[in-house]
C-alpha positions in Angstrom: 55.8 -43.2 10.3 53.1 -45.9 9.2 49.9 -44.3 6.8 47.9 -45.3 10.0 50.2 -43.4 12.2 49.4 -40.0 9.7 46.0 -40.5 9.4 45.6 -40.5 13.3 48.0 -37.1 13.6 46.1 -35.2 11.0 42.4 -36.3 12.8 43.7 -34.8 16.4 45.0 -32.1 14.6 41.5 -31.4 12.8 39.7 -31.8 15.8 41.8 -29.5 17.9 41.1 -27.5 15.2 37.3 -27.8 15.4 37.3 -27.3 18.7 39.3 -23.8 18.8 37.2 -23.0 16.3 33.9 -23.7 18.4 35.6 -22.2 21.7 36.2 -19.2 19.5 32.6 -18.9 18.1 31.7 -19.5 22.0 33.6 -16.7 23.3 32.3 -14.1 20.6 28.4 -15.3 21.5 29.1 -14.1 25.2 31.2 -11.2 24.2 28.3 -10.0 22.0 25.7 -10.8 24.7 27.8 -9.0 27.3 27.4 -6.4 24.8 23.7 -6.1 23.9 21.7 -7.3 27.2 24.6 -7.2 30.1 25.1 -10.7 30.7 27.1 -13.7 29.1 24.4 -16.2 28.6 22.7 -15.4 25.4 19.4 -17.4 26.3 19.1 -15.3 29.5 19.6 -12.0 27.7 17.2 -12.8 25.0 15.0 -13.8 27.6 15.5 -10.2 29.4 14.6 -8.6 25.8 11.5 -10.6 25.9 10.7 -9.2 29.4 11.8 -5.4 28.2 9.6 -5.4 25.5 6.8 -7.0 27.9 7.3 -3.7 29.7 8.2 -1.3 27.0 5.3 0.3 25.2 4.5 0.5 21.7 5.1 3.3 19.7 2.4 5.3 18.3 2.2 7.0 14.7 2.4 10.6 16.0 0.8 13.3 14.2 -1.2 15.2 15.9 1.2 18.9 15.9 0.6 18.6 12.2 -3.3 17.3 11.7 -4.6 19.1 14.4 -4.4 22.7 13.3 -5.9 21.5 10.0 -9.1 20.0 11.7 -9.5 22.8 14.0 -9.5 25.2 10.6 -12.3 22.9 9.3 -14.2 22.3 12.6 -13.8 25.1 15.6 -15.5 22.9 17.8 -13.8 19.5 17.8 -11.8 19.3 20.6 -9.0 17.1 21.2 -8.4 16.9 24.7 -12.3 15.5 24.9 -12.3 13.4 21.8 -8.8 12.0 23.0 -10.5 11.0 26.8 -13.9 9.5 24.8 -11.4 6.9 22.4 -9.2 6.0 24.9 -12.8 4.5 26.8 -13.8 3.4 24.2 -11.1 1.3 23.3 -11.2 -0.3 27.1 -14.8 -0.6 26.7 -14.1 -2.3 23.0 -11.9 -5.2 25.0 -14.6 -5.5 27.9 -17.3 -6.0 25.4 -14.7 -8.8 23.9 -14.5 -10.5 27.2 -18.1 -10.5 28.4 -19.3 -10.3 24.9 -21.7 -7.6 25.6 -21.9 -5.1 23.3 -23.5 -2.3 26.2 -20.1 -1.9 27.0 -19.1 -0.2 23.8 -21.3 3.0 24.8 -22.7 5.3 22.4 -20.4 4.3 18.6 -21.3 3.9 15.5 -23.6 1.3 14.2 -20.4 0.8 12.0 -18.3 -0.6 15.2 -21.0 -2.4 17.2 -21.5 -4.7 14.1 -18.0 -5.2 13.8 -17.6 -5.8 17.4 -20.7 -8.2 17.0 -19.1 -10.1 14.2 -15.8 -10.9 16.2 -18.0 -12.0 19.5 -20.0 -14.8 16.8 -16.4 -15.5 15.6 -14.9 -15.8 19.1 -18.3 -18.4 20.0 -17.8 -20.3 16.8 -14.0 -21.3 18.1 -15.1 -21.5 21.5 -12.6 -18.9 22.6 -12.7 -17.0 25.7 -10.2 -13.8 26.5 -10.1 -11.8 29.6 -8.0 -8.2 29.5 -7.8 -7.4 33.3 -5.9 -4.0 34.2 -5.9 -2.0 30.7 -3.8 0.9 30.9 -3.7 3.0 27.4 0.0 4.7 27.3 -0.3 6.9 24.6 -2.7 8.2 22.5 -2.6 10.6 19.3 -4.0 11.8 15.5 -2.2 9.5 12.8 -3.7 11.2 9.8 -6.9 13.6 8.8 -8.7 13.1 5.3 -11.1 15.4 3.9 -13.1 14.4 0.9 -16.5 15.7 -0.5 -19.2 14.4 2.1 -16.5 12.6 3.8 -13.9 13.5 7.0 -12.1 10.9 8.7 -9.5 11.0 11.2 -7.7 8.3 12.1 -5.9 8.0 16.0 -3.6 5.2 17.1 -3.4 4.5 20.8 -0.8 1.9 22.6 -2.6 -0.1 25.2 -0.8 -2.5 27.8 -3.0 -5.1 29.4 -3.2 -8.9 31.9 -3.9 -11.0 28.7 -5.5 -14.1 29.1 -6.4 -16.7 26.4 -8.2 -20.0 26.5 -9.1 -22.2 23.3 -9.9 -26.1 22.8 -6.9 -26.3 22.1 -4.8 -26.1 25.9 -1.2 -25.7 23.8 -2.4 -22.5 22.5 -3.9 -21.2 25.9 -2.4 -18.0 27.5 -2.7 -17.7 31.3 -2.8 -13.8 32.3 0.2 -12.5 30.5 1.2 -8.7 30.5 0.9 -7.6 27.0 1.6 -4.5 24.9 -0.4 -4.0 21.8 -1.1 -1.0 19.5 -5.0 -0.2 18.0 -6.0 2.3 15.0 -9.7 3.9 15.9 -11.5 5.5 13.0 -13.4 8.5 13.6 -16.0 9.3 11.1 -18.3 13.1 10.6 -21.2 11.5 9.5 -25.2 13.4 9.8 -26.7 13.2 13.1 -30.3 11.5 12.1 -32.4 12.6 15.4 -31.7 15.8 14.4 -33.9 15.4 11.2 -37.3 14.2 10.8 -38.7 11.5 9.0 -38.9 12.2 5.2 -36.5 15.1 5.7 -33.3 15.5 4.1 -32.9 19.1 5.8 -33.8 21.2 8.7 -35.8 24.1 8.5 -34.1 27.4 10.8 -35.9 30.6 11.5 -34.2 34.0 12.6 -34.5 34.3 16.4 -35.0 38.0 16.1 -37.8 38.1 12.9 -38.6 34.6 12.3 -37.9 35.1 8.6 -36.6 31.1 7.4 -33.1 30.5 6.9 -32.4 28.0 4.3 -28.7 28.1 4.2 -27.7 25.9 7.2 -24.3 27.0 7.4 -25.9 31.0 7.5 -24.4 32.3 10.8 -26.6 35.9 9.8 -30.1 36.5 8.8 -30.4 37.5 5.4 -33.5 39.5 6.4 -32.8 41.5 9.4 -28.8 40.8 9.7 -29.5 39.2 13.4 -27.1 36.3 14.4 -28.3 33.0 13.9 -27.3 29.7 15.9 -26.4 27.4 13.3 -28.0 23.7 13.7 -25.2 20.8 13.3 -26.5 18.3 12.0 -23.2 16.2 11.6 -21.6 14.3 14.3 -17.9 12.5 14.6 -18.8 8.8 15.8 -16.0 6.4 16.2 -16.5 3.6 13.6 -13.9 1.2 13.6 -11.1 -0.2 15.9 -8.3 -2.4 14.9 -5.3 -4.1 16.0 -2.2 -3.3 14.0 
């Protein structure tokens, strides 16, 4: 056998090689995409991930069994089911202020949020981008975490949203044309004082008894310290929503 003759044997012999080898890798790829997304082609399974998570909604941070009970100690009248309904609009009325950048479709919020909302709308002008969110269906919605400091509550709610996203920039590469999309928001909730509840100059609000008109100073005095009649305390601290935010 000539040197020429060897070196001939041992390249068919290395490339047979090779090519078990790659028929080998081959098979394992469609036995592990069988596997994992039902089908041997591995683009066409990832490709049905991609349209599961399309349809699968995002997970929220839930806490609400555990911060509930602890903001119902600390404020009898907040109610959930009502506060819950109010973010949940105002979080489709955030995305339609986006899209028609108007920010009388926000509703009654904070001062907080319509200057943040305001901000984004400038931002959105500046880069001459336009977005549309057509059929916005919020899946879930729930407390994340409650934070009591002096002069300060805060609860924080996270809500998964699914919506018909569409994009368009100066840029037509990075353009989105109505895609279904599933996205996840935090919303800040905030007890701040209630202003048009005090007059100018006024840090405070005078009550008097209902029964003998002797003055209450103590606003959080549910009796009259005169004549032990009940007295309607006056709230003058509100929860406003004051911030949403993608996550």
């Amino acid at each position: 056998m000539t040197a020429g003759n060897a070196i001939l044997i041992v390249a068919i012999v290395t490339g047979l090689g090779l090519i078990g080898a790659l028929f080998f890798v081959m098979f394992k790829i469609r036995q592990i995409s069988r596997e994992f997304f039902g089908t041997s082609s591995l683009i066409e399974g990832l490709k049905r991930q991609e349209a599961m998570e399309d349809d699968t909604p995002k997970s929220v941070s839930g806490m609400t069994r555990v911060e509930l009970p602890r903001i119902e100690k600390d404020f009898p009248e907040f109610h959930w089911p009502e506060w819950k309904q109010r973010c949940e609009n105002q979080l489709k009325g955030y995305l339609e202020a986006l899209e028609h950048r108007d920010l009388s479709y926000l509703g009654k919020v904070s001062v907080s949020l319509k200057d943040q909302v305001r901000l984004k709308i400038e931002e959105m002008e500046e880069k001459e981008i336009r977005e549309e969110f057509d059929a916005i269906h919020v899946h879930q919605t729930e407390i994340s975490r409650y934070d009591k400091a002096p002069g300060k509550c805060r609860i924080r709610i996270q809500s998964s949203v699914e919506y018909q996203h569409t994009l368009k920039t100066p840029d037509k590469k990075k353009n989105v044309e109505r895609e279904k999309e599933q996205h996840r928001f935090n919303l800040e909730l905030v007890y701040i004082q209630d202003i048009t509840k005090i007059r100018d100059g006024e840090t405070a609000i005078s009550v008097n008894c209902p029964n003998c008109g002797a003055p209450v100073t103590d606003l959080g005095e549910r009796v009259c310290p005169y004549c032990g009649g009940a007295v309607e305390p006056v709230n003058v601290r509100v929860w406003e929503l004051h911030r949403i935010e993608e996550v």
